[in-house]
LUMSEVEX-854250 format. One record per residue: x, y, z of N, C-alpha, C, CB in turn; residue number from 1. Coordinates in pm, 1 decimal. Glycine has a CB too. Layout:
      n.X      n.Y      n.Z     ca.X     ca.Y     ca.Z      c.X      c.Y      c.Z     cb.X     cb.Y     cb.Z pos
        X        Y        Z        X        Y        Z        X        Y        Z        X        Y        Z NUM
...
//
This chain:
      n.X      n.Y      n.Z     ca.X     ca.Y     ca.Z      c.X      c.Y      c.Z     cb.X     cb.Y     cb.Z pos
   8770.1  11762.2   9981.5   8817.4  11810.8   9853.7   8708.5  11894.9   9786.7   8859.6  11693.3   9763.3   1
   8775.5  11926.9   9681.5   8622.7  12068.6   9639.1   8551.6  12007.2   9522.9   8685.5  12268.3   9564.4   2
   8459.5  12055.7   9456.5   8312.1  11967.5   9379.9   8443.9  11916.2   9265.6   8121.3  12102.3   9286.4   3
   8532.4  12014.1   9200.7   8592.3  11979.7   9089.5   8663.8  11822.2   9157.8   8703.4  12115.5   9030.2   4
   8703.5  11831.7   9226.4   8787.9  11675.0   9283.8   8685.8  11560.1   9241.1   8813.6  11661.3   9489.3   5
   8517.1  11587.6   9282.2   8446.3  11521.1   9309.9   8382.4  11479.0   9131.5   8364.8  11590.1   9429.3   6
   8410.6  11532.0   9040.0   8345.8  11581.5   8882.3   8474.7  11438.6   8821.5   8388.3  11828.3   8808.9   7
   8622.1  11496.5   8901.0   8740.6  11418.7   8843.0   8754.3  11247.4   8881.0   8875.5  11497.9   8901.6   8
   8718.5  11261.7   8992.0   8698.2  11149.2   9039.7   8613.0  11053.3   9010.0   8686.8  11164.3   9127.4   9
   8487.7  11073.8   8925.6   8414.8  10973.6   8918.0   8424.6  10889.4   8846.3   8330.1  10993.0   8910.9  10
   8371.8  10724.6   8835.1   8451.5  10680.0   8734.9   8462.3  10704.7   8585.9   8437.7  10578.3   8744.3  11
   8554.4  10653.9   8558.9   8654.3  10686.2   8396.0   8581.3  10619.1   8325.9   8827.2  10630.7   8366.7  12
   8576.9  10622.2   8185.3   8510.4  10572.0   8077.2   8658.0  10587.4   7945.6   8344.7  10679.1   8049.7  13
   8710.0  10462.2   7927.6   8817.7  10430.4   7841.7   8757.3  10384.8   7740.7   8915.6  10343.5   7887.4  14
   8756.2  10507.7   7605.5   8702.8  10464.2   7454.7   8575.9  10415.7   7529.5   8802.8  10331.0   7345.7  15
   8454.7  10464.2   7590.4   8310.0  10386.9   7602.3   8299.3  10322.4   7730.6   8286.8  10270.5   7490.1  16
   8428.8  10255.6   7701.9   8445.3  10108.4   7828.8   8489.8  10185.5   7994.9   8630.1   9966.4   7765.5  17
   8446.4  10104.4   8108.4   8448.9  10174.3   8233.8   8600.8  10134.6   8243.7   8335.3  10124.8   8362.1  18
   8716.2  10234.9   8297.5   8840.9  10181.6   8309.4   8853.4  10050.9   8375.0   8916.2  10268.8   8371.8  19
   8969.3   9948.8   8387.4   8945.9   9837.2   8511.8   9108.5   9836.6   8513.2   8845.2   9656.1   8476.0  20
   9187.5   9787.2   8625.8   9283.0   9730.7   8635.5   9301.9   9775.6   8714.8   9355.7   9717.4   8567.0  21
   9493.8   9693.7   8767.8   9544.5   9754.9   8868.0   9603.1   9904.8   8918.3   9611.1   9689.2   8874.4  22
   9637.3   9928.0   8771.4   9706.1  10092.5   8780.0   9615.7  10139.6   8811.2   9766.5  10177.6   8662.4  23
   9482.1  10217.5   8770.0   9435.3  10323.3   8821.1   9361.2  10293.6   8982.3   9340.4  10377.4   8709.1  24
   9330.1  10143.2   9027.9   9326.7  10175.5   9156.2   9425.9  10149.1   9223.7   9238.7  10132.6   9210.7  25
   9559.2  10080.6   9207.4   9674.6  10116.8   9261.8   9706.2  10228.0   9278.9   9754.7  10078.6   9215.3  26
   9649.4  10368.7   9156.1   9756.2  10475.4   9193.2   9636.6  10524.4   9274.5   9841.7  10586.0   9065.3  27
   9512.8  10546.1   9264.8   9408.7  10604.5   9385.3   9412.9  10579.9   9535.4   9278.9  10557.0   9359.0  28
   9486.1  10438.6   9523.6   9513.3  10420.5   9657.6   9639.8  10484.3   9742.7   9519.1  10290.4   9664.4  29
   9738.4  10455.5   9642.5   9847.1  10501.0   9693.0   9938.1  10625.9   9654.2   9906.7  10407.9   9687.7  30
   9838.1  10681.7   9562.5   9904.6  10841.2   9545.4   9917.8  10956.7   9637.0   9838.6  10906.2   9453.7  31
   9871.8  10969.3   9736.9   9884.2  11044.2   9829.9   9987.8  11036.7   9920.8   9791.5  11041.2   9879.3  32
   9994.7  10959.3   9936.7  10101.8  10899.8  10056.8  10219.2  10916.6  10003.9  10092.6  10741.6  10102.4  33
  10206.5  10837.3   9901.2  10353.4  10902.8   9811.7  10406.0  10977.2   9850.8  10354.6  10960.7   9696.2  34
  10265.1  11105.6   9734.7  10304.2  11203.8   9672.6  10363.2  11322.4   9843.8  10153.8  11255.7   9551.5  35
  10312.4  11256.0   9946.3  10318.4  11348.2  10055.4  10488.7  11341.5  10107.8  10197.3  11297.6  10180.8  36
  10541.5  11213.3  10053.2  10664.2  11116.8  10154.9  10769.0  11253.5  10032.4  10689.3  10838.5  10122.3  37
  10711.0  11240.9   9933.8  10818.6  11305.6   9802.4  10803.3  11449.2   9745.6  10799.4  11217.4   9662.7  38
  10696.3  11466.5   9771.4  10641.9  11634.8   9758.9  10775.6  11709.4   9761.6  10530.6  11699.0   9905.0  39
  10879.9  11726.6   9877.5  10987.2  11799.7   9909.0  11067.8  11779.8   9795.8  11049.1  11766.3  10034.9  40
  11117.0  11673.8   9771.1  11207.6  11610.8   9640.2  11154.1  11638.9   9530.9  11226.3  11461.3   9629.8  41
  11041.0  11703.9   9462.4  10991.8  11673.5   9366.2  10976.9  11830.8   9326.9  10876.7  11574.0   9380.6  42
  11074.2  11848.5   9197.5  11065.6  12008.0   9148.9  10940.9  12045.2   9092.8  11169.8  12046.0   9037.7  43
  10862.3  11946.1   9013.2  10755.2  12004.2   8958.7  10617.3  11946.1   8978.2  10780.7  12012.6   8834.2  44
  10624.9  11959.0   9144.3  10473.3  11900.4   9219.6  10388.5  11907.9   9212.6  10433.9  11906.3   9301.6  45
  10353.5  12062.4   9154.0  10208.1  12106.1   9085.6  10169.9  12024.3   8972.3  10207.6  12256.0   9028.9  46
  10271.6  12017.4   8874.0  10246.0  11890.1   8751.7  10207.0  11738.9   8765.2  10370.3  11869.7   8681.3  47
  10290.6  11699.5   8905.5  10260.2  11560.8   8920.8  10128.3  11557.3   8961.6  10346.9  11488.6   9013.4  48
  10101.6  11629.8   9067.8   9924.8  11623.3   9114.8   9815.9  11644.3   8943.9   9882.5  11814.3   9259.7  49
   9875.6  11762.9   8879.1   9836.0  11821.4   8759.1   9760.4  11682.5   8689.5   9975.3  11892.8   8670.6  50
   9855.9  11596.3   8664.7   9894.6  11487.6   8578.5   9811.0  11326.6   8682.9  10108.7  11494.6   8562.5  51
   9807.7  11341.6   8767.6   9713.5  11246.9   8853.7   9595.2  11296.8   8799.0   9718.9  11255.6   9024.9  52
   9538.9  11401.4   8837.6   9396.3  11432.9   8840.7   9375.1  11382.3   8681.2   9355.2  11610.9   8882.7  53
   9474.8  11436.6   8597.8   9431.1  11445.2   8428.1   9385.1  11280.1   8447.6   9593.4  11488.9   8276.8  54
   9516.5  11166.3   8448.5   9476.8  11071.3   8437.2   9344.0  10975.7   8502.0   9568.1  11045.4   8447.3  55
   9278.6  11047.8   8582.1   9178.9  10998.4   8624.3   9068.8  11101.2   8579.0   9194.0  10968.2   8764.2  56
   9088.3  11161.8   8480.0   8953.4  11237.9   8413.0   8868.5  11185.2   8331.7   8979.2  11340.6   8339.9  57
   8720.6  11148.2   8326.3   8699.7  11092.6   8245.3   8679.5  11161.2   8114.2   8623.9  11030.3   8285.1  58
   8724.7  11291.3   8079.5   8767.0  11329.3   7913.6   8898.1  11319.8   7857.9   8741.8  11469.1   7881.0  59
   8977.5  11264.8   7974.2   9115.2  11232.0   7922.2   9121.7  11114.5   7806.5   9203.5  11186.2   8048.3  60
   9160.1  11132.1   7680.7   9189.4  11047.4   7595.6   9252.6  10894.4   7654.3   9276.6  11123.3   7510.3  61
   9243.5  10797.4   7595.9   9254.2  10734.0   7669.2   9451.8  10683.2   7684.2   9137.3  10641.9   7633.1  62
   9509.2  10722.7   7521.6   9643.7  10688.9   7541.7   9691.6  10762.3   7649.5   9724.0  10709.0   7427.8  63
   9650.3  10940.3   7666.5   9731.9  10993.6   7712.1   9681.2  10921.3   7934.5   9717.3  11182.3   7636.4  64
   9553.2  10873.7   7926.2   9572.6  10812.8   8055.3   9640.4  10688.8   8058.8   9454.9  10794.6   8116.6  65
   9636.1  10634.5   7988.2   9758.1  10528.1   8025.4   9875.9  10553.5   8035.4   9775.5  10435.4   7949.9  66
   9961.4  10646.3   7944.2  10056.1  10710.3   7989.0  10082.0  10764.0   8145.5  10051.6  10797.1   7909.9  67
   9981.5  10810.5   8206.0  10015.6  10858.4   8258.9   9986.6  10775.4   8379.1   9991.5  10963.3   8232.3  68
   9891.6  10682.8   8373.4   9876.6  10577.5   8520.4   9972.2  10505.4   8499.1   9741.6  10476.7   8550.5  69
  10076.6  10445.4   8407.2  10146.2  10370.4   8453.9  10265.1  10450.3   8488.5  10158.3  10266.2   8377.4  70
  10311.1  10608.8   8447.7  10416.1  10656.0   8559.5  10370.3  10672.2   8660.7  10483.1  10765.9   8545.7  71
  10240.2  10693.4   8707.0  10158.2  10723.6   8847.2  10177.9  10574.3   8943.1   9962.2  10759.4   8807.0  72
  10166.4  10515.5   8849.0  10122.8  10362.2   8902.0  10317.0  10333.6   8968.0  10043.1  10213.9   8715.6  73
  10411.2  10341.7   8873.4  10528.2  10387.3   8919.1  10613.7  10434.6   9004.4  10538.3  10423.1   8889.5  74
  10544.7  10551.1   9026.8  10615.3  10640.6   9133.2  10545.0  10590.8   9241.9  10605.8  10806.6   9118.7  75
  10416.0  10528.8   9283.7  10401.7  10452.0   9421.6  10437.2  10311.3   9410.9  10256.6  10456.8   9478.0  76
  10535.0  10259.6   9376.1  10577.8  10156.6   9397.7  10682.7  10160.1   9461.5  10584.2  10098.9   9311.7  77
  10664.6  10131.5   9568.7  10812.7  10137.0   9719.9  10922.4  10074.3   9693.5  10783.2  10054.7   9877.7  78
  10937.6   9979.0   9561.0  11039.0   9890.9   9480.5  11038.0   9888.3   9363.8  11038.4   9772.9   9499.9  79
  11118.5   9976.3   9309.4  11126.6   9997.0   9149.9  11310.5  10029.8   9151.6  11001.1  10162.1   9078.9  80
  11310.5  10081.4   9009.1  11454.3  10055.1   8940.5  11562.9  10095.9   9105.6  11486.4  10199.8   8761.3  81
  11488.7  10225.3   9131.9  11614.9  10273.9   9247.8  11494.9  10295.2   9415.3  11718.5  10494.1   9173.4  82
  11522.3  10198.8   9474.0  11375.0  10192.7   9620.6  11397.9  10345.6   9655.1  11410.8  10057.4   9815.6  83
  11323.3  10361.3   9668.4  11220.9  10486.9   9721.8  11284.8  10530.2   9860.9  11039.9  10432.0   9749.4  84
  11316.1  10435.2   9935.2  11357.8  10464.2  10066.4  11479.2  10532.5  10055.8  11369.9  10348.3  10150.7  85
  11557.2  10547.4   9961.9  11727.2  10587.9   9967.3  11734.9  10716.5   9974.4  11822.0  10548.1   9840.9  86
  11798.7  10775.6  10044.0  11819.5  10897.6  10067.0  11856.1  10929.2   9981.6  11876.5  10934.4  10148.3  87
  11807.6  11103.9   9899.9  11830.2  11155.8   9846.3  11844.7  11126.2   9668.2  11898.3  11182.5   9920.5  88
  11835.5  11011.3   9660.9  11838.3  10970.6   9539.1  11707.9  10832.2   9494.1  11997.9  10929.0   9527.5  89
  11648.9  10830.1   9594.5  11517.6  10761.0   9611.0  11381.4  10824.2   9482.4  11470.9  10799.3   9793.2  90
  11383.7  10880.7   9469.9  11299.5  10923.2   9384.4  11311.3  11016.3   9264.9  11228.5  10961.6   9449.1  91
  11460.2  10976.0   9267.6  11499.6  11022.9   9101.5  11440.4  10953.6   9028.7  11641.0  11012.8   9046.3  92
  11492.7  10791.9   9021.1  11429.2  10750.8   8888.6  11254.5  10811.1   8907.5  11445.7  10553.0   8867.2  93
  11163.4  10769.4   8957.7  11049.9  10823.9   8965.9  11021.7  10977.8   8897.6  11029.7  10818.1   9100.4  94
  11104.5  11026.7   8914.9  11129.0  11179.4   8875.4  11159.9  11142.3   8705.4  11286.1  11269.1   8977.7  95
  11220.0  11091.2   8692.7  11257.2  11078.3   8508.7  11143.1  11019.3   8506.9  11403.1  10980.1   8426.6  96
  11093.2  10944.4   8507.1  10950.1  10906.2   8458.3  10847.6  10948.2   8461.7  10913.0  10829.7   8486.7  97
  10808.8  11028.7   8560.3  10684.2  11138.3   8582.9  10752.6  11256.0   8473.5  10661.9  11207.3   8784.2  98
  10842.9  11274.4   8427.9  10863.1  11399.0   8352.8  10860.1  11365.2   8236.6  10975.2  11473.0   8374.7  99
  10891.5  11300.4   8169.9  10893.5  11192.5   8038.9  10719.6  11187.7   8006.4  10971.9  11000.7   8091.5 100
  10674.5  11130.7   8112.7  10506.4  11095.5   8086.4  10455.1  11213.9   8080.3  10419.2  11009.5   8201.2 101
  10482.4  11328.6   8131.4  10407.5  11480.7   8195.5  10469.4  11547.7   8067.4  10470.1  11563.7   8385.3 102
  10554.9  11568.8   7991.1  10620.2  11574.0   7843.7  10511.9  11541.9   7728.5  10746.9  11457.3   7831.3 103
  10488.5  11414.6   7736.1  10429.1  11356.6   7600.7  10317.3  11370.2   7639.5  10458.1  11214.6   7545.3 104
  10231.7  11418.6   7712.5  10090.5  11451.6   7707.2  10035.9  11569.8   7794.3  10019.4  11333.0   7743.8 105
  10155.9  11649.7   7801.0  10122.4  11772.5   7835.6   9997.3  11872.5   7785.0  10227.3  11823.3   7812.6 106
   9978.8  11816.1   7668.3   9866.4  11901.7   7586.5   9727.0  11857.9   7627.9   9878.2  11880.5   7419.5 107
   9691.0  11751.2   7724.6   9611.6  11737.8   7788.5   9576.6  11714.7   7915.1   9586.6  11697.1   7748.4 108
   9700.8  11808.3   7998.0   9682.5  11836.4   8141.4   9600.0  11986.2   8093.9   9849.7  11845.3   8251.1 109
   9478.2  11983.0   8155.7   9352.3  12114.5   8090.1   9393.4  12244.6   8272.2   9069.1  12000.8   8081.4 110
   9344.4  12371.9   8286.9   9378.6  12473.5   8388.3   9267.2  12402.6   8500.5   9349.9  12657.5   8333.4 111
   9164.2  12303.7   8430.4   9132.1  12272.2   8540.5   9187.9  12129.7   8655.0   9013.3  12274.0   8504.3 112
   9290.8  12074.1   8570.1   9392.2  11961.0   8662.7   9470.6  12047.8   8686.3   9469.9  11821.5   8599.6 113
   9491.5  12184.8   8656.9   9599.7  12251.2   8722.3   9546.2  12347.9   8853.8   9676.2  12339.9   8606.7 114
   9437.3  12386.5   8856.8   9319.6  12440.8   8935.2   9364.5  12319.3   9123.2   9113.5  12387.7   8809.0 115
   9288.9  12243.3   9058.2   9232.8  12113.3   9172.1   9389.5  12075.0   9226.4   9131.8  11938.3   9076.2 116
   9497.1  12072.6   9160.4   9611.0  12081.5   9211.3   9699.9  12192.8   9336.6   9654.1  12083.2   9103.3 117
   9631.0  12275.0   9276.8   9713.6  12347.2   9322.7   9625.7  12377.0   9487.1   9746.8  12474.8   9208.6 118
   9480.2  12329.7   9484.3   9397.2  12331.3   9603.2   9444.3  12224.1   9679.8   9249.5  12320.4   9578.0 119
   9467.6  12116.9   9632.9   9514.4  12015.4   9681.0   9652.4  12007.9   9755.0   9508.0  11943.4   9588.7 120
   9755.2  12066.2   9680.6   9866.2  12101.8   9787.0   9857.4  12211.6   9847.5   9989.7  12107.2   9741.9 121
   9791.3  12280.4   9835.6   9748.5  12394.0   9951.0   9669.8  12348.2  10056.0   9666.4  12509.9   9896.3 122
   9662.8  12237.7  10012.2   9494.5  12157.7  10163.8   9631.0  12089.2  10201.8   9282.2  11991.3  10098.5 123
   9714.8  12033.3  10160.6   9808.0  11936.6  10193.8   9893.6  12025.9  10309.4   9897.1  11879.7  10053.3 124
   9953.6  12142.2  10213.7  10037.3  12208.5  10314.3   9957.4  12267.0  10487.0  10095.7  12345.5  10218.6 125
   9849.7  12296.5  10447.5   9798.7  12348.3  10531.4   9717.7  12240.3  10680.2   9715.8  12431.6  10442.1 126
   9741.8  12105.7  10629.9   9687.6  12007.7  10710.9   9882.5  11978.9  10793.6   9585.0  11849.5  10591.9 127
   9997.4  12016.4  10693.6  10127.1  12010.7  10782.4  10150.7  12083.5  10875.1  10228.7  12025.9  10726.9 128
  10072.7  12229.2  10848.6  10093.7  12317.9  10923.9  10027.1  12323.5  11080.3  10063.3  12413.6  10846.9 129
   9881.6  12254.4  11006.5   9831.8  12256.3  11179.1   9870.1  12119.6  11249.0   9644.6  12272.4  11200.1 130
   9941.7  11995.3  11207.8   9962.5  11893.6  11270.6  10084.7  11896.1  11359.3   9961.8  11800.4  11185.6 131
//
């Protein structure tokens, strides 16, 4: 990943305090995989990555990261309102909730979670292409 991944990634500082819980390393663990299984289904993919990176920034305010790790935390859960596995309608609900959360704190997804995104599914697409 490129230095900005590496700047976003380090740990978070919530109001002072170092983040802790399950959401944000639930979604570090399992956002990729996801985001790779749903990428196709998902109209506004640049935002969802957008909106990962924000929530793991450590200048992200801290409501608007909670907002946004627990739709993150959400959409990798393989059992929620409608399972994930269902064709074609598997990751709707997920979809109303990543858009809802990506809505109310849009004003602090910054060009640089939109930057690292957009490298990121370009590293993504381009690791489909040669596999």
């Amino acid at each position: 990943m490129t230095g900005l991944d590496g700047e976003i990634l380090e740990p978070e500082h919530l109001s002072g305090e170092k983040t802790k819980g399950a959401d944000e390393s639930s979604v570090r663990a399992g956002f990729w995989r996801t985001f790779a299984k749903a990428a196709q289904q998902i109209p506004f993919a640049e935002d969802v990555v957008a909106a990962y990176y924000c929530a793991l920034d450590p200048n992200t305010p801290g409501k608007a990261k909670a907002v946004l790790l627990g739709a993150l935390a959400y959409f990798i859960m393989p059992m929620d309102a409608v399972p994930d596995f269902l064709a074609l309608v598997g990751f709707s609900d997920d979809i109303a909730v990543l858009t809802l959360a990506i809505a109310t704190v849009r004003s602090n997804l910054t060009e640089a979670h939109r930057i690292a995104a957009r490298k990121s599914i370009a590293n993504l697409d381009a690791d489909k292409t040669r596999a």
